[in-house]
N, C-alpha and C positions, 0 to 999 in steps of 0.2 A: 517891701516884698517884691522880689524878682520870680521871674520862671529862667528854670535852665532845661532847656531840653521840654520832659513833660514832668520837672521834678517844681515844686513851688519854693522858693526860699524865703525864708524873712532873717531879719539884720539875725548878725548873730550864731548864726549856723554855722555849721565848718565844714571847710570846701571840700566837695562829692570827690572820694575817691576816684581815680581812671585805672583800671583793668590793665589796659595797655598804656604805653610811654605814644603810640601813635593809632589815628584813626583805625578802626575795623575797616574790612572792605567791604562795599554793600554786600556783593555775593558770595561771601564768605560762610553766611547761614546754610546758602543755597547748595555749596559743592560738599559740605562735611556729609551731609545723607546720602550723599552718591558714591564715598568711598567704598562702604563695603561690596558696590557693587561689581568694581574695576574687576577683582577675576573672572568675571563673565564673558566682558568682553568680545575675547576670541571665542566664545559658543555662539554670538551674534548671530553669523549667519545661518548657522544650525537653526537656531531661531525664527527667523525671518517665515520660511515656509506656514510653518503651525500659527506666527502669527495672522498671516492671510486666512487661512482654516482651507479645511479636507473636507471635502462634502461628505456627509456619511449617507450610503446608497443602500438597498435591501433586494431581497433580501442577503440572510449569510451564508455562507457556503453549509453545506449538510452533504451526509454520505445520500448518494443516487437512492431512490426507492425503485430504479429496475430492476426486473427479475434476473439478474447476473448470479454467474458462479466467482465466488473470491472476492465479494464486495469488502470482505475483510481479511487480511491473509498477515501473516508472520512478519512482511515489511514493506505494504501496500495498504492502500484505501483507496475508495472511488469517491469519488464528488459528482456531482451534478454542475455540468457548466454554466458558468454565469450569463444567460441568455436572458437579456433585456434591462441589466442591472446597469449597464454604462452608455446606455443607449444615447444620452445627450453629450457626450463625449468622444466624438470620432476622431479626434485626432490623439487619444492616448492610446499606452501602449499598455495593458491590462497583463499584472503580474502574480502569481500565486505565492506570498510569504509562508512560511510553514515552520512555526516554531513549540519548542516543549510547552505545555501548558502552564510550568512555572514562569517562563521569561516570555510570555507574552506578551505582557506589560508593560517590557521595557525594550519594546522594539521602538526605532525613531522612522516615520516615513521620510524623513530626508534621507537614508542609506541606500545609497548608491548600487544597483544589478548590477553584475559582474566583477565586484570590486575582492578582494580577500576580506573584504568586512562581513560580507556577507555568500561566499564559497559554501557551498555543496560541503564541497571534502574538507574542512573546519566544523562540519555543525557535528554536535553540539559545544562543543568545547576547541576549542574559545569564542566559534562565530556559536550566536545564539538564536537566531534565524536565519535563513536564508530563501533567495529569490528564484525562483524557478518557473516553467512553462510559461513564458511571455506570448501575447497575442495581441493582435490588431482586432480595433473591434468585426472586423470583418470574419473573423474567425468565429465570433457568436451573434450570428443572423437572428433576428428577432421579427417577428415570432418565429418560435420553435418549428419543424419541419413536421409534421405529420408524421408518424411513424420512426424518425429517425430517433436513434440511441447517443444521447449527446450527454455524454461521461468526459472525466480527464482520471486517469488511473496515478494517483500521488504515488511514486518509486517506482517506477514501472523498468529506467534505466541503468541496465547494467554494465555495460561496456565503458563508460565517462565516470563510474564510483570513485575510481582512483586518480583521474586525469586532472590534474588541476588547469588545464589549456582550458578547460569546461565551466567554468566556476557556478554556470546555472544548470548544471546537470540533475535530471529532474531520476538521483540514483535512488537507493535503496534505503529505507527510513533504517536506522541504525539500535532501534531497541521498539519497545513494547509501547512506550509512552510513559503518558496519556499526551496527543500534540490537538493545538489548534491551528488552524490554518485562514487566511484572509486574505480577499482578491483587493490590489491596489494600483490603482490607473494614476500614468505619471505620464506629462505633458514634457516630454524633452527630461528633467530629470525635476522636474517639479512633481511632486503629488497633488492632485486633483481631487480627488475622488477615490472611497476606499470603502469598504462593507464594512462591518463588525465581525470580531473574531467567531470561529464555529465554535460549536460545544465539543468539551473534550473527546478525541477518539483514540478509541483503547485498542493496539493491535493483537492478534492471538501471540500465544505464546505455545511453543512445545512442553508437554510436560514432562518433567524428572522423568527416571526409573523409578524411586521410591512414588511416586504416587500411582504409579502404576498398578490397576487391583489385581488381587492374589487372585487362588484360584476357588477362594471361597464365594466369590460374587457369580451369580447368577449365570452372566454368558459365556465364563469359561467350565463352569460346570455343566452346560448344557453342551461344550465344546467335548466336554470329555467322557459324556454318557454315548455320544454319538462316534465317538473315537472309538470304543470300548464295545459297543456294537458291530460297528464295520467290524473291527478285529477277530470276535466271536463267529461271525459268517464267516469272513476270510479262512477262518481254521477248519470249520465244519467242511468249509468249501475244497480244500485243500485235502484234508484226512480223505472227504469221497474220493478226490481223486487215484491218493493212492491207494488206498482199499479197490477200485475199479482194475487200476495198474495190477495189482497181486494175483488178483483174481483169473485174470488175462494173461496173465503168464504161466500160472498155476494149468491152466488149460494147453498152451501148447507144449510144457512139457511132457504131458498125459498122452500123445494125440489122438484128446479126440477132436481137437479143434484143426488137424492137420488136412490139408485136403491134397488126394488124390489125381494125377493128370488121367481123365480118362482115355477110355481105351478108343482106338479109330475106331471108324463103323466102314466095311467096307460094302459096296454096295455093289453084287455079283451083276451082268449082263446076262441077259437071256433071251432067244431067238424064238420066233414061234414056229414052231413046226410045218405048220399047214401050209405054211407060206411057201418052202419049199418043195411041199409036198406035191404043190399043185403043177401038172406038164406045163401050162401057157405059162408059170410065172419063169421057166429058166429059157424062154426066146428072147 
């Protein structure tokens, strides 16, 4: 009895088939697992970033609970500024992503401000997020200022909608929704640090003509009682007047409503007598 390998023989056997005509290579086990992975590759360095990790910071963006007019409008929304949220972060530059509520998901924080991956005037279709109102942390002083109103109004910019020179144009939200949005701090173009996405926010919408209600609902019936009164005065108001007008006329054709220029008055002189009468009065 022999050993071959870790196989035991004794006389008599018949010599262990070989696989190959020549040795295996040791690392040969080691690279076949790694094939499927080769088209990755070039995602590498896309990779790299998320493998270091993104701090996740709080809290998330939420619409303002100031008493403002338009916290919610047709293609705007207001936030509350991220005041104390990057605070151990001074040297990033703190960015507002802003994307539909379906592709939130697959936004990457390696995606580069300014770039057409991520343009204003792209979103929604093809760019699926994009980067807007960038700030230093200096721009959110912590703590808050007493009294101060410290908002950022999402679409507030009209003039750069169409400008592609702009690409972080912070324009005009392009529908209804429902979008999320998430502030994300990037050290040079690395991400650092980033909130979690807000809860969905739903913008108003104009409604149709058809839903517009008849004139069977309540405030245009009360529109049209009062319509319908004025009118009723208006006419009453109007008949006095010409009944007043007929009547006024009816008279100076008559006249006796005609008046007279009176007569002069003339007013005679008269001397008194005595006066003359008297010798001493004509010395």
């Amino acid at each position: 009895m022999w050993a071959v390998g870790d196989h035991r023989r004794v006389p008599g056997d018949a010599e262990p088939r070989q696989p190959h005509s020549r040795p295996r290579h040791p690392g040969g086990r080691i690279m076949l697992p790694l094939l499927p992975l080769l088209p990755l590759l070039p995602l590498l360095p896309l990779l790299l970033p998320a493998a270091h990790g993104t701090a996740l910071v709080g809290p998330r963006p939420a619409l303002t609970q100031e008493q403002l007019e338009g916290v919610i409008t047709a293609s705007t929304f207001v936030l509350d500024q991220p005041r104390c949220t990057f605070k151990d972060y001074g040297n990033a530059v703190i960015w507002l992503v802003v994307a539909l509520d379906k592709d939130a998901s697959t936004f990457n924080n390696s995606a580069e401000p300014g770039t057409p991956e991520t343009a204003f005037q792209s979103f929604p279709d093809p760019v699926r997020a994009y980067m807007t109102l960038n700030a230093t942390l200096g721009s959110y002083p912590c703590p808050k200022p007493t009294g101060d109103i410290t908002v950022l109004r999402v679409g507030s910019e009209t003039s750069c909608a169409q400008d592609v020179m702009r690409p972080t144009c912070n324009g005009p939200l392009p529908g209804p929704g429902p979008y999320r949005v998430k502030f994300l701090a990037l050290e040079g173009s690395v991400p650092v640090a980033e909130t979690a996405w807000s809860a969905p926010i739903m913008l108003r919408t104009a409604k149709p003509p058809s839903a517009i209600p008849t004139t069977r609902s309540g405030h245009n019936a009360g529109m049209i009682a009062i319509t319908t009164i004025l009118s009723i005065l208006f006419a009453i108001l109007l008949a006095g007047l010409v009944v007043m007008l007929v009547f006024w006329g009816s008279d100076s054709c008559g006249g006796s409503g005609s008046f007279s220029k009176p007569e002069s008055v003339t007013v005679r002189r008269y001397n008194t007598h005595h006066v003359y009468d008297q010798p001493a009065a004509r010395l």
